[in-house]
Legacy VTK file of the C-alpha trace (Angstrom):
# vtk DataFile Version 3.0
C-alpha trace
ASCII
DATASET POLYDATA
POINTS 120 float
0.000 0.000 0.000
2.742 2.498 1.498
5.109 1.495 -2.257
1.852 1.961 -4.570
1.599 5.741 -2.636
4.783 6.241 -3.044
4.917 6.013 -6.528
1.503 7.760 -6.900
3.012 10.947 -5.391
6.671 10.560 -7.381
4.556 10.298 -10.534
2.125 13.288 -9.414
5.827 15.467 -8.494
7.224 14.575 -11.733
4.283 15.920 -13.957
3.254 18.747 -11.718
6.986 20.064 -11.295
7.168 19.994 -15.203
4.728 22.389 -15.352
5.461 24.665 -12.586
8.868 24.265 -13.898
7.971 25.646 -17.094
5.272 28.180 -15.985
8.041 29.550 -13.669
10.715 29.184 -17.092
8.416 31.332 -19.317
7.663 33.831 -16.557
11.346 34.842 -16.166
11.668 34.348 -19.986
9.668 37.128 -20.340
11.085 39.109 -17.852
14.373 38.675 -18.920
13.510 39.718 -22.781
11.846 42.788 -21.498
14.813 43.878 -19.536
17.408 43.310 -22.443
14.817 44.812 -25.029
14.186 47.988 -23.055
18.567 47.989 -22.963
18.158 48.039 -26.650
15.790 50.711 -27.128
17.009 52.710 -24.779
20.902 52.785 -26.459
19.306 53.290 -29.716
17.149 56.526 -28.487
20.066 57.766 -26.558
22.457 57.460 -29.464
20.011 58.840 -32.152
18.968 62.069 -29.813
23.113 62.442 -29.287
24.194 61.943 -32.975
21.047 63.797 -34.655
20.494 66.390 -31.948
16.708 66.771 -30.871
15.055 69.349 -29.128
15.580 70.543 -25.921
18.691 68.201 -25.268
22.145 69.932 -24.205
23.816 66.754 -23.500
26.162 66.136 -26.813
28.270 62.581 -27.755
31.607 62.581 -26.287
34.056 60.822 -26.896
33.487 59.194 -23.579
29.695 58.469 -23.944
30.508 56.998 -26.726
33.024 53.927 -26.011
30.678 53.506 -23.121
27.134 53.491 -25.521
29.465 51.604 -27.556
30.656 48.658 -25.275
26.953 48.551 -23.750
25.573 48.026 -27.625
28.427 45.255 -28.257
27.312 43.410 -24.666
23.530 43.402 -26.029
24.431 42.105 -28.937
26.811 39.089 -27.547
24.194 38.297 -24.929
21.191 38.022 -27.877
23.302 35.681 -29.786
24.402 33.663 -26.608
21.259 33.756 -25.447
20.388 30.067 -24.451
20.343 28.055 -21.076
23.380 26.226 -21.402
25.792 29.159 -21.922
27.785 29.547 -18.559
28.243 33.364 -18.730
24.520 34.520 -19.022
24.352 35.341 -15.273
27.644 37.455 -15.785
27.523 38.653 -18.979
23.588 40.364 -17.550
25.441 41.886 -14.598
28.029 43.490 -16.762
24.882 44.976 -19.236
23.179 45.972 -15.812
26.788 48.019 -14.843
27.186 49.326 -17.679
23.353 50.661 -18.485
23.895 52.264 -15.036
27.249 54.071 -16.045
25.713 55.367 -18.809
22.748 57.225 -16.889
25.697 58.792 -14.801
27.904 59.364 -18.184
23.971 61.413 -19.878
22.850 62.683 -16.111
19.886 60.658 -16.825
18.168 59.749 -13.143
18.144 55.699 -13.420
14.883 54.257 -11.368
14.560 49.859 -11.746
10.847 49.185 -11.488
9.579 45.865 -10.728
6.447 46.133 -12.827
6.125 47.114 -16.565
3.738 49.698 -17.482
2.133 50.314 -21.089
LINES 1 121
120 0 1 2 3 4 5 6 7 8 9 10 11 12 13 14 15 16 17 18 19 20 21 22 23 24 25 26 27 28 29 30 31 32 33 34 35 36 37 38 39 40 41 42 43 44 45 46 47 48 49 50 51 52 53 54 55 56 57 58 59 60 61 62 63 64 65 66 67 68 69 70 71 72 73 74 75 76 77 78 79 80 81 82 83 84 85 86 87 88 89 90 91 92 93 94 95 96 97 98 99 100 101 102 103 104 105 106 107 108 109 110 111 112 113 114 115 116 117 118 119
């Protein structure tokens, strides 16, 4: 009786921690994807309002801004292509896009605020 519970419940685990499992996988997919697209976008505004001038903006691209836009557009664009669960570095490589994002607020004057919700 106790061996035919037993493998009731391992069999009940097994399914139902597949699909919490990947419930739990697409959630922080998503999150993920937002975070790095947002990364994008955000280099891509800043560098269009800094190379094409827009109204209202007195910050300008030096030389500085720019290695630093620069390096933060290569990281994006090594972490897209690497992006997959077995590469080792995707922890790391997010940290270094996270330090970098943040130097470039400081590097613009731009006020950086992380929100934990996404708003449309």
């Amino acid at each position: 009786m106790m061996n035919k519970g037993y493998k009731e419940g391992m069999a009940h685990g097994r399914t139902s921690g597949l699909s919490e499992g990947r419930e739990l996988g697409l959630k922080k997919g998503f999150e993920l994807g937002s975070e790095i697209g947002y990364y994008v976008a955000w280099v891509q505004m800043w560098r269009q309002i800094l190379t094409n001038g827009q109204a209202g903006s007195t910050t300008t691209m030096q030389p500085r801004i720019g290695k630093t836009m620069d390096k933060l557009d290569r990281l994006l664009t090594e972490y897209i292509s690497h992006m997959a669960p077995s590469y080792e570095r995707l922890g790391d490589d997010l940290e270094d896009i996270r330090r970098h994002y943040k130097m470039l607020c400081n590097q613009l004057g731009v006020v950086h605020k992380k929100e934990d919700t996404l708003a449309f």
